[in-house]
N, C-alpha and C positions, 0 to 999 in steps of 0.2 A: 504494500500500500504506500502510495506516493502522497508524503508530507511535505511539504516546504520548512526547510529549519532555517529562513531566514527568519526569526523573531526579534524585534525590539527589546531593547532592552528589561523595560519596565512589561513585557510579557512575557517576557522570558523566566520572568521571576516570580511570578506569578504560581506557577507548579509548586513551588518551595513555599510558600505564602500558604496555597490552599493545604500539602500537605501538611503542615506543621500546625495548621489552624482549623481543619475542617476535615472533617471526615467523612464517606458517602454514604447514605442509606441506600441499601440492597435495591428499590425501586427507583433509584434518584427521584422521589417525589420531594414536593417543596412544601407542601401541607405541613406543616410544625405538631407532630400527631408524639402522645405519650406513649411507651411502651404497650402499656395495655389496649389504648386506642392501636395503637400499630396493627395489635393482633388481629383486632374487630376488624378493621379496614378491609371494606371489599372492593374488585371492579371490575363493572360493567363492560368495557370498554375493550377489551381485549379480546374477547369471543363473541360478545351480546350476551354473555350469562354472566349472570352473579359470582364471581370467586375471589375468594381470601386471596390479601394481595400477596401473601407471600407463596401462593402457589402459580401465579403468575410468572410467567418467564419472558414473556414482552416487556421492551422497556416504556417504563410509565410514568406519569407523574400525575397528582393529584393536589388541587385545590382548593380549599375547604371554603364556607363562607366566613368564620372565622377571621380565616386569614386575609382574604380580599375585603373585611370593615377594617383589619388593624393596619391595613397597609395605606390607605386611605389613595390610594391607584383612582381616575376617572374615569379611564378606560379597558377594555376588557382587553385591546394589544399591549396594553400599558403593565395589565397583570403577565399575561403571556411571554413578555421580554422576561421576564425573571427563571423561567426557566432552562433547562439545560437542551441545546439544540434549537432554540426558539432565536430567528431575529426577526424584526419587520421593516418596513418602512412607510414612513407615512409623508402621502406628498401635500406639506402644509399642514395647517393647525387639525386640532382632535373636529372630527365631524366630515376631515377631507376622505378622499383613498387611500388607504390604507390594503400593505400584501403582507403577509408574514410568510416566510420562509424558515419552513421545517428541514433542520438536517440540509439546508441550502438549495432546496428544493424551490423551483416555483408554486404561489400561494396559492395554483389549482392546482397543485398535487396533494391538496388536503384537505380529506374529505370532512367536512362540517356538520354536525347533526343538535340540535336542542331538542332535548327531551324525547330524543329517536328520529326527531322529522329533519329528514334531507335539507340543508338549507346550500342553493348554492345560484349560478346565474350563467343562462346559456347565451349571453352577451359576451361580446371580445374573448377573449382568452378563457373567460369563465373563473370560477372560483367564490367562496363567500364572500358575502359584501361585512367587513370584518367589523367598519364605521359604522354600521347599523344594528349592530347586536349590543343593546344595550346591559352594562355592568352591573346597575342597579336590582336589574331581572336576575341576575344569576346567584344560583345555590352553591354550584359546586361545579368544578372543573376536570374529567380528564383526557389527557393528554397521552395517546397512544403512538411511537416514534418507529418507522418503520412499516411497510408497504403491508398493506390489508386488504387486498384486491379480493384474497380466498374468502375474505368474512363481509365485505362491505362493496365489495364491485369494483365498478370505475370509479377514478379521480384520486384513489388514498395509495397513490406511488409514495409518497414520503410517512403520512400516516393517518391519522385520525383525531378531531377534536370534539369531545362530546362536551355539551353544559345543560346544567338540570336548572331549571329553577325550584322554587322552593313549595316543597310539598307542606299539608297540613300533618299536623297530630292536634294530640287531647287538649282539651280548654281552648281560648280564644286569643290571639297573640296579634295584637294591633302593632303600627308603628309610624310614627310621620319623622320625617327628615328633612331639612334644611341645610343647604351649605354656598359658600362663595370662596370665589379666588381672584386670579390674577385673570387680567383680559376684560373685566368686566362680566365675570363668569360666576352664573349662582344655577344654584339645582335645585329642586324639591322632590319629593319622594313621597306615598301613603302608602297604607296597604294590611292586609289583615288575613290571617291565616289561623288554623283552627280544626278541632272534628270534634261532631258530637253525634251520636252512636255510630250506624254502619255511613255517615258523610262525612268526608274530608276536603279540606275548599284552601287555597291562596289565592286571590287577589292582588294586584298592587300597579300603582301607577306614579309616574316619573315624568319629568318637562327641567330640562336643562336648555339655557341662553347662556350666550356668551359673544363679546364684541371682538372679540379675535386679533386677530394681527395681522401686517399684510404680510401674506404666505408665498407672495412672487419677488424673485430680486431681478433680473432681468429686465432688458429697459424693453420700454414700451405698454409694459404692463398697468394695471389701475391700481392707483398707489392709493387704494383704501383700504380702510379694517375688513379683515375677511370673516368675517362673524359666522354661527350657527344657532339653529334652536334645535330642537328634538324633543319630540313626546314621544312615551312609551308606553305600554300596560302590560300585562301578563296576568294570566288564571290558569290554577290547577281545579278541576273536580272528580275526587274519586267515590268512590261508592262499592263496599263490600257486602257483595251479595251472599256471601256466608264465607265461613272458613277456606274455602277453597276456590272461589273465583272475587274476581273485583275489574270492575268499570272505570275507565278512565279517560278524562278528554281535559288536554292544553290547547291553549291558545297563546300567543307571540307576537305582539306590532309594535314599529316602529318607524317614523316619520320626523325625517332629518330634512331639514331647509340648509344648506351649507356654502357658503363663498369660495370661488378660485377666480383666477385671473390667468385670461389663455388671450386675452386680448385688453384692450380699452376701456370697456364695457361693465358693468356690474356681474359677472359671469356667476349664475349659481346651480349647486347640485340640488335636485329634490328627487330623494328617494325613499320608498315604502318598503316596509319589510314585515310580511306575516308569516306567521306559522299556527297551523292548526290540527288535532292530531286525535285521534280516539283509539285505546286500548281495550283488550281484553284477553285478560290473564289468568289461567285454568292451571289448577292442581288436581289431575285427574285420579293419581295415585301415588303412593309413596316416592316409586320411582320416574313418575312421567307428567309433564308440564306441557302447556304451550301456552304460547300469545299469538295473538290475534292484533293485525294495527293497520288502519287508515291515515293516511296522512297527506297533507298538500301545505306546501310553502308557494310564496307570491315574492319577486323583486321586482320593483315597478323603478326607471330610474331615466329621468326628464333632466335636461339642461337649459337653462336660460340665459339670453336672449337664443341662442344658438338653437334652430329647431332638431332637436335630438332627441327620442323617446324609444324604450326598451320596457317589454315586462315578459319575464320566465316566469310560468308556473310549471314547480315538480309536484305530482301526482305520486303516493307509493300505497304497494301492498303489500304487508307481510305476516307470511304465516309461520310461527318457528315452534318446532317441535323438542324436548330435550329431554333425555332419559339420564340419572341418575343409578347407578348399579356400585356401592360399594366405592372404590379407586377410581373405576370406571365413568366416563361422561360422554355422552355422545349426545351427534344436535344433527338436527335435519329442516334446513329453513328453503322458503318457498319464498321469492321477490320478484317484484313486479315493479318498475318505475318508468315514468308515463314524464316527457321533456315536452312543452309548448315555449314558443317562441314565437313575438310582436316585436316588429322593429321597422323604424320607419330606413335601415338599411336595407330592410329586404322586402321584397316584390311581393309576396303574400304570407299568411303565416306558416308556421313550419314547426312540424313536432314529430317524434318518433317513441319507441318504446322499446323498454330491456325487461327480456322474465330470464330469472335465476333458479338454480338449485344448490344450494350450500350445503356441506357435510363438514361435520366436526368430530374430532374424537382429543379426548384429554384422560390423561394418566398422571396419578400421585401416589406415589408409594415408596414409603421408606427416604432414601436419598434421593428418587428419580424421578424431574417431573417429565413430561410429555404430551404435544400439542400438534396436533397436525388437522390441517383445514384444506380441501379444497371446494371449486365453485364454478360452475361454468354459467355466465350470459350469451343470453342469446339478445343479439339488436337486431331493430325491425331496418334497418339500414344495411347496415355490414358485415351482418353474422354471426359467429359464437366465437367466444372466447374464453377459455379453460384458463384459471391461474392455482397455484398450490402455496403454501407454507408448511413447514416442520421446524418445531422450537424441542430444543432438551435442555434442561436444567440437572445440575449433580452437585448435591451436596457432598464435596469431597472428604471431607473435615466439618468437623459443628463449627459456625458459622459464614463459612466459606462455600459459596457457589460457584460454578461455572458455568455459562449458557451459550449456547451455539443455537440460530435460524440461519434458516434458506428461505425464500418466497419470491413468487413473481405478481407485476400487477401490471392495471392496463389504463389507460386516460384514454375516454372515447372522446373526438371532435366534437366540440360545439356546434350549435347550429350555427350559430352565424357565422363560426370558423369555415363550416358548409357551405350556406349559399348566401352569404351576404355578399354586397359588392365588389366584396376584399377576399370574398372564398373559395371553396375548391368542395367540386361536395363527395369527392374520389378519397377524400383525406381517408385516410388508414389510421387504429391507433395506436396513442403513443405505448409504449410496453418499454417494465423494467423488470431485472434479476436485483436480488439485494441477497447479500450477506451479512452476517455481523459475529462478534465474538463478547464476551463481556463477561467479566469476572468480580464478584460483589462478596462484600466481607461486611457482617448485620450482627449484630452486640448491644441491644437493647437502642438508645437512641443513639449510639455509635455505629459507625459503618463507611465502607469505601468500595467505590466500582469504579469501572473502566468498564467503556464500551466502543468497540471497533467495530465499523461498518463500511461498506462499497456497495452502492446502488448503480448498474449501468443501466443507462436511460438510451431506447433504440427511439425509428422513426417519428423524431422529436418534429413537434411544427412550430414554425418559426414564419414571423413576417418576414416575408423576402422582400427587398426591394429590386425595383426595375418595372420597365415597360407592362401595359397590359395590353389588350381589357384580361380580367383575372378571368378562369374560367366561372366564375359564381357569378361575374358582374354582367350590367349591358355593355353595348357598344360605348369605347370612352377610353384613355390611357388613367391609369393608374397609378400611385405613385410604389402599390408593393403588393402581395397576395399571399394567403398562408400558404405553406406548402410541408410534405415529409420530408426536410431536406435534413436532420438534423440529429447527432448524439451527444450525449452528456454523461458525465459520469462525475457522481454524488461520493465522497471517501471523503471518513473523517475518524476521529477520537474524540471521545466526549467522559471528561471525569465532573462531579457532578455530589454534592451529597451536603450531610449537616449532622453538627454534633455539640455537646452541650457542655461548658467548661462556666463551672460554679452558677452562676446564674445567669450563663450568658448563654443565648442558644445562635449557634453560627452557622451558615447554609450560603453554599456557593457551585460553582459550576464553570469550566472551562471549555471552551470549544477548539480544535484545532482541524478546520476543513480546507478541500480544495474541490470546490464546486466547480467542473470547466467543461469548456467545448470537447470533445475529445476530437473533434478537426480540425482545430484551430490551436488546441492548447492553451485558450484564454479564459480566465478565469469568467463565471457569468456573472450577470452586473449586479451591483449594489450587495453582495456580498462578502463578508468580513473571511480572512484565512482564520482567523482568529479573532474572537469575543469571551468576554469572562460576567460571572455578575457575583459577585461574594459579599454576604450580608450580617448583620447580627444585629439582636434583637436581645431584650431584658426587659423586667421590670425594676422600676425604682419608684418610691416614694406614690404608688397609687397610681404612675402612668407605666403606660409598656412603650418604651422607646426602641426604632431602630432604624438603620441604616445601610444603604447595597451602594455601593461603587458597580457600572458600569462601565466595561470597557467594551470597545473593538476596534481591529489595525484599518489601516485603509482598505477601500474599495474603488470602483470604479463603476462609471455611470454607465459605460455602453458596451458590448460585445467586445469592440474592438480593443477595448480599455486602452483607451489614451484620454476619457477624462477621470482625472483621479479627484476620490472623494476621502479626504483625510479623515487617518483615525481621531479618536474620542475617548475623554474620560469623564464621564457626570459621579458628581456623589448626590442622594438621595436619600431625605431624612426624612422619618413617618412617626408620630406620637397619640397614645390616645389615651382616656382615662373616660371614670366615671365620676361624675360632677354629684350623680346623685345614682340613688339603686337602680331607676328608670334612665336615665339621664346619661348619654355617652356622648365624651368629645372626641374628634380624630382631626391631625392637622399633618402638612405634608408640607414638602418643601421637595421640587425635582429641580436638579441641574444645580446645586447650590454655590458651583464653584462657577457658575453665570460661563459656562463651556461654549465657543463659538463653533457651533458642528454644521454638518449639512449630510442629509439621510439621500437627497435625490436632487440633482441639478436644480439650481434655478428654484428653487424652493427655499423658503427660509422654516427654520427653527423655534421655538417661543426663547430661550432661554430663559434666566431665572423664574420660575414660578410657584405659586404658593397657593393651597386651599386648607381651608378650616369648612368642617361638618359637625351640625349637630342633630342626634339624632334620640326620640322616646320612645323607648319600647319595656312596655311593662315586664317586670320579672315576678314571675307566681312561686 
């Protein structure tokens, strides 16, 4: 595996830092979880079943809601950056575009789900709309690293991001929130959650403004504030129909008004985002389960003055079956997902469809775990597609792991990649191999891993430029057209982990990748060789304070990389306390050392910034 050991200085030193100061837990998770919590810890995320995380051999991370109030984060890429394999970038202030890049991956090679529903956009290149998933809605976070093609389909070449919002339980749990910061930014928040007898119910709704900054440096642009608004709501309602089944249906919307400057003009983004979902969950016998789930998500997403309009709706259906036997775990799921496509780039609307069959088998026993998945789709375009994985885990020694995967996955073309002006509707898709190796050492909240990986990414599509008409387009030259012209190959090392010296609990994480063309040898754009994020956190005197340093080396804006986007180091400091039993404050400070960076050309950055939240919520 091909590293670059040219490091800087001050990252170079950084390995010695973490290991002297940090240590990794077994799942590089960042959730600040107690031993005994550790053990409860389950997740979803890794197969669609429920299992103990320590029987899990995917590398995972989880985040609690906990931790996303004490960090006092505004955004949900904001929480994301903190973890290990996670960068993004954001063009302009919070509310603009925003990609995260897993494992150096581009941000449609990750597949998106809240609360099971597909969320994703068969606009441009495709991927979650990341600006539009509101923080305030979310429960819990995880973060699955690593191609999941056999368990989830298309789009999860790098890996998987699930978020739950927040379910009810017993009694009634209100809460209103208020907060403001820098920019001229305030938020508000209500909402209420609850169950009484076989009903369980969340609620909650959100409306954050903000006057922004201007997000363009380049001349010619409109040298005003590039402000946002966003309202949000979310609802859980479940209903147990006796011990052994229960009813379930979320809802998810979100409506961002948001500012850029691509000209002169007052230029603004307006985009919708819902998710709507109904379950149904059967324990039919000791050994055998299934769920049942309806689901459709909407991205609706308009530009002004500029007449430009898009809205995807994904349709799904899923039926999963799962037997239970002893060590033994086997799963047998049935999918169905339904792409529409509106755009005023293309000539009529345009939709297709994928039905799946997934098979799961999992083994725990003794030292040895064992996970093997495959899955074939069939699309109503271009045909089937078979991908697999195989994970083993060995406990070689009491607390010492070692884990080896193989998997392959696929990225079906977009529609509009298809037949928009700019498309090719012959596109093929994209397909990767990934391996990895990883070795984890877990001692109560002590622990340390290492994890090596190589994804090779085949018939990649990429905007070509040159002459047209494109074959998707009319008559007309063009300035560029997708096409399969392209490979990539994802290798990296990722150590990662958090340990607890007297009352200080510390969690950090190092990256060392080399995301590149494998034609060209160029590293791909706006990607760091290296990023770190190392933190700690304590109580004193009634408040929990803490603080993560942010790194990452240079990058570069384009293909070609000759424009270079210089590295960065922000510190970042989070504080919260209880004023009263009810009564909780949380205050933040990002970029404290007022850091002059830039994520993506011709973009600017907010530097120094600051929010105070206060937030009631009764404690029974």
């Amino acid at each position: 595996m091909s590293i670059s050991r040219s490091i800087p200085m001050r990252m170079a030193a950084l390995p010695l830092a973490l290991c002297a100061a940090v240590a990794v837990q077994a799942q590089t998770q960042v959730a600040l979880l107690t031993p005994a919590s550790q053990l409860q810890e389950t997740v979803v995320t890794a197969t669609r079943i429920a299992q103990p995380l320590t029987d899990v051999v995917a590398d995972v991370s989880i985040v609690d809601r906990e931790t996303i109030e004490r960090s006092g984060a505004t955004g949900l890429v904001d929480v994301l950056a903190r973890l290990p394999g996670v960068q993004f970038v954001r063009n302009g202030g919070p509310g603009t575009s925003s990609s995260l890049y897993l494992r150096g991956a581009s941000t449609n090679y990750t597949a998106v789900y809240v609360d099971g529903i597909r969320m994703d956009s068969q606009a441009g290149s495709g991927g979650a709309s990341w600006e539009a998933l509101p923080l305030s809605m979310v429960d819990r976070i995880e973060v699955l690293r690593g191609p999941a093609a056999a368990v989830y389909g298309s789009d999860s070449i790098a890996g998987v991001v699930q978020i739950f919002t927040k379910k009810g339980e017993a009694g009634m749990a209100p809460y209103v929130g208020v907060g403001a910061g820098s920019h001229g930014t305030w938020r508000g928040e209500a909402g209420v959650s609850g169950a009484t007898g076989a009903w369980d119910y969340a609620l909650g709704v959100a409306r954050e403004t903000s006057k922004g900054f201007d997000s363009k440096t380049n001349a010619g642009h409109n040298p005003d504030r590039d402000g946002y608004r966003s309202t949000a709501a979310n609802g859980r309602l479940g209903f147990q129909i006796d011990d052994a089944h229960r009813l379930e249906g979320s809802l998810l919307y979100n409506d961002t008004n948001s500012g850029y400057d691509t000209s002169a003009a007052d230029d603004r983004n307006l985009r919708r985002t819902q998710a709507l979902g109904l379950n149904w969950q059967a324990r039919w016998t000791e050994h055998y389960s299934t769920r049942l789930s309806v689901s459709e998500s909407r991205d609706r997403y308009e530009t002004r003055p500029s007449p430009y309009l898009t809205e995807t709706r994904l349709r799904g259906y899923l039926f999963q079956n799962d037997w239970h036997f002893g060590i033994h775990q086997l799963s047998a799921t049935l999918e169905r997902r339904e792409d529409h496509l509106e755009s005023t780039s293309i000539d009529h609307d345009r939709q297709r469809a994928q039905n799946a069959l997934a098979l799961g088998y999992g083994l725990r026993t003794g030292a040895h775990t064992l996970q093997l998945n495959a899955r074939h789709d069939r699309d109503s375009e271009f045909g089937g597609k078979t991908t697999g994985s195989a994970a083993y885990g060995y406990e070689f020694v009491k607390n010492w792991r070692a884990t080896a995967s193989v998997g392959t996955a696929f990225r079906a073309p977009t529609l509009y990649q298809r037949f928009s002006d700019y498309g090719d509707a012959t596109l093929q898709p994209e397909t990767s191999r990934n391996a990895e190796l990883g070795l984890h050492w877990q001692d109560g909240v002590h622990g340390v891993s290492l994890t090596a990986y190589r994804n090779r990414v085949s018939n990649l599509i990429n905007y070509v430029s040159g002459p047209g008409p494109c074959p998707g387009g009319s008559a007309g030259m063009y300035p560029g057209c997708y096409a399969n012209v392209g490979k990539a190959q994802l290798e990296g090392v990722t150590l990662a982990g958090a340990t607890k010296l007297g009352q200080v609990l510390l969690h950090g994480s190092i990256d060392w990748q080399n995301p590149r063309d494998r034609d060209t040898g160029k590293l791909l754009a706006r990607r760091s060789k290296r990023y770190a994020t190392l933190g700690a956190e304590t109580a004193l005197a009634g408040w929990n304070l803490g603080g993560e340093w942010q790194l990452a080396s240079r990058r570069y804006d384009n293909p070609a990389n000759t424009t270079v986007l210089g590295g960065y180091g922000m510190l970042n400091l989070s504080a919260s306390t209880r004023l009263a039993r009810d009564w909780q404050l949380v205050a933040r400070v990002d970029n404290l050392n007022d850091r002059d960076y830039v994520l993506a050309k011709d973009y600017a950055t907010a530097g120094r910034t600051f929010y105070v939240g206060l937030k009631w919520a009764p404690q029974y």
